[in-house]
N, C-alpha and C positions, 0 to 999 in steps of 0.2 A: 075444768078450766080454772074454776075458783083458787081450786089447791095450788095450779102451778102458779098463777099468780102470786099468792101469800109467800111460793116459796122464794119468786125474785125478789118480792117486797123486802123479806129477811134478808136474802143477799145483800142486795141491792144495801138496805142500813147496816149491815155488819158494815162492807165494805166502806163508806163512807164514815160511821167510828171507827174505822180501822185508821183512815186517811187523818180523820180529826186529832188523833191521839198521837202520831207519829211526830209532832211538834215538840209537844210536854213529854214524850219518852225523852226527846234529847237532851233533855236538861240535867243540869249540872243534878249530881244525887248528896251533892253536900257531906263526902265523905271522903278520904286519902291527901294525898298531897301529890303535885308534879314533884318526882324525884330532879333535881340540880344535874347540873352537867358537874360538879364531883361526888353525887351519890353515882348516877350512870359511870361513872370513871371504875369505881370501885372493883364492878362488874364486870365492867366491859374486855371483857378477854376470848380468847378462841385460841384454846388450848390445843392445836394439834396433838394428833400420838407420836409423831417426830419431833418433838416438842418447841415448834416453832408458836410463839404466842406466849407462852408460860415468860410469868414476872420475875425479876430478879427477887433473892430472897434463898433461905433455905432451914431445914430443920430436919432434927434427928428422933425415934420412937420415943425415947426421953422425956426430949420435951413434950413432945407432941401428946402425952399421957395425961399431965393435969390439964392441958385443954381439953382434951378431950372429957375427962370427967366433970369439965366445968360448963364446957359448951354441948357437949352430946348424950352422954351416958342416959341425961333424963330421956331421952324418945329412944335411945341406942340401945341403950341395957349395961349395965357397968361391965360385962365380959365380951360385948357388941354383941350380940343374941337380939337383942331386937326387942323393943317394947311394944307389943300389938295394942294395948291398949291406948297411947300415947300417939300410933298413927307409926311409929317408927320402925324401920324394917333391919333386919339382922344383916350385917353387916360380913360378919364371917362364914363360914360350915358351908358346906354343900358340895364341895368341891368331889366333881365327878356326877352329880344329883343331874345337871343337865342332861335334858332328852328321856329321864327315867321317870317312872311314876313319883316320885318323892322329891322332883326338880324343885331345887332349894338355889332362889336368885343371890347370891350377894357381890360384891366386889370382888372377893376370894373365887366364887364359884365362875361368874359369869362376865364380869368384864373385861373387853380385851387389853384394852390401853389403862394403865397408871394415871396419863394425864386426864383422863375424863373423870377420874375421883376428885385430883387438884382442880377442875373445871366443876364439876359439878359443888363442890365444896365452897368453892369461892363465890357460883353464882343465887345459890341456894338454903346455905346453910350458916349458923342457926338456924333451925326454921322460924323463928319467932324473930330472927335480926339478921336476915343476911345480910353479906356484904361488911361484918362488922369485924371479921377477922383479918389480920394482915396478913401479908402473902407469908412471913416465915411462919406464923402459927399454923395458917394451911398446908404448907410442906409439914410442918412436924406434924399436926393431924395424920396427915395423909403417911408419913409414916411411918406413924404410931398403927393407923388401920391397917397395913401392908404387912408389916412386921409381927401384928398379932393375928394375921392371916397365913403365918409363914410364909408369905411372898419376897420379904428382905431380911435383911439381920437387925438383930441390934445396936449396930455402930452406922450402920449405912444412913447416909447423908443424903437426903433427898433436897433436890433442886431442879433448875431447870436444863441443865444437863446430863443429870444422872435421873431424873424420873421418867424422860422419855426410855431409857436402858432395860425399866425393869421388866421381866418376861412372866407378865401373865400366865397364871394355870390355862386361860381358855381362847387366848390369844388365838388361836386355828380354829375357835368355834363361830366365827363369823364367816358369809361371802365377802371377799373385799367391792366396790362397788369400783366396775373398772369405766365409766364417763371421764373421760377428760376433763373435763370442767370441775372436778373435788379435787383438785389439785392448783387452784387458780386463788387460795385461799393465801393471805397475807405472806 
């Protein structure tokens, strides 16, 4: 009897420091900032693969090179190979890896839509400053990455008209998801 007592007794005060503390958890941690409704602006996109959402703007592999060496290459790898060390994952190769023992992820290999690079690009990247590229250096980024993915040419002009176009290597490697309602987007 002793013992099960002792052990409500310990409930019993967890639970009560449990209750006590849930005040002082919610305080402010004195650290970040509320992003502005024009940092939120910066981001705020929803890039379908029909490329409804995608900002005006545009850029070619050209340009899109010394950004890319300027803003990426450090986590990227200067050939987009990938810096593991830096946290940053390889960008090109792989193409055909999926579903194989040697399943190798990058954009080249595994993504089906072009605009979810310009989306993911824009909402994410820098990693150290998203949000801080403008939408023509994101297109030329994006197809500077494409282009040394062999996905586009050298001349092709990416924008918000021609980046929904471009035809993924793995574009059939997805279910489409048939809910009515993912279609109800902007």
């Amino acid at each position: 009897m002793l013992i099960h007592w002792s052990k409500t007794v310990i409930l019993a005060g967890s639970l009560v420091a449990f209750i006590a503390a849930a005040p002082a958890s919610a305080q402010k941690f004195n650290f970040g900032t509320t992003p502005s409704a024009e940092e939120i602006a910066k981001i705020d996109i929803d890039a379908m693969p029909d490329g409804r959402g995608l900002p005006p703007g545009s850029g070619t592999p050209a340009m899109g090179k010394n950004i890319y060496a300027n803003s990426c290459a450090a986590c990227h790898g200067v050939n987009l190979e990938g810096v593991s060390a830096a946290g940053g994952a390889a960008l090109v190769g792989g193409r055909g890896s999926i579903g194989t023992p040697k399943t190798k992820k990058t954009v080249e290999s595994y993504w089906p839509y072009a605009s979810t690079l310009f989306d993911y690009v824009r909402r994410a990247m820098p990693f150290d400053k998203p949000g801080s590229l403008s939408n023509d250096e994101i297109y030329a980024v994006s197809a500077y990455i494409l282009n040394k993915g062999k996905i586009i040419g050298d001349k092709d002009v990416m924008n918000a008209k021609t980046l929904p176009k471009v035809d993924m290597p793995n574009k059939d490697g997805f279910i489409p998801d048939p809910r009515p309602d993912v279609f109800n987007y902007r």
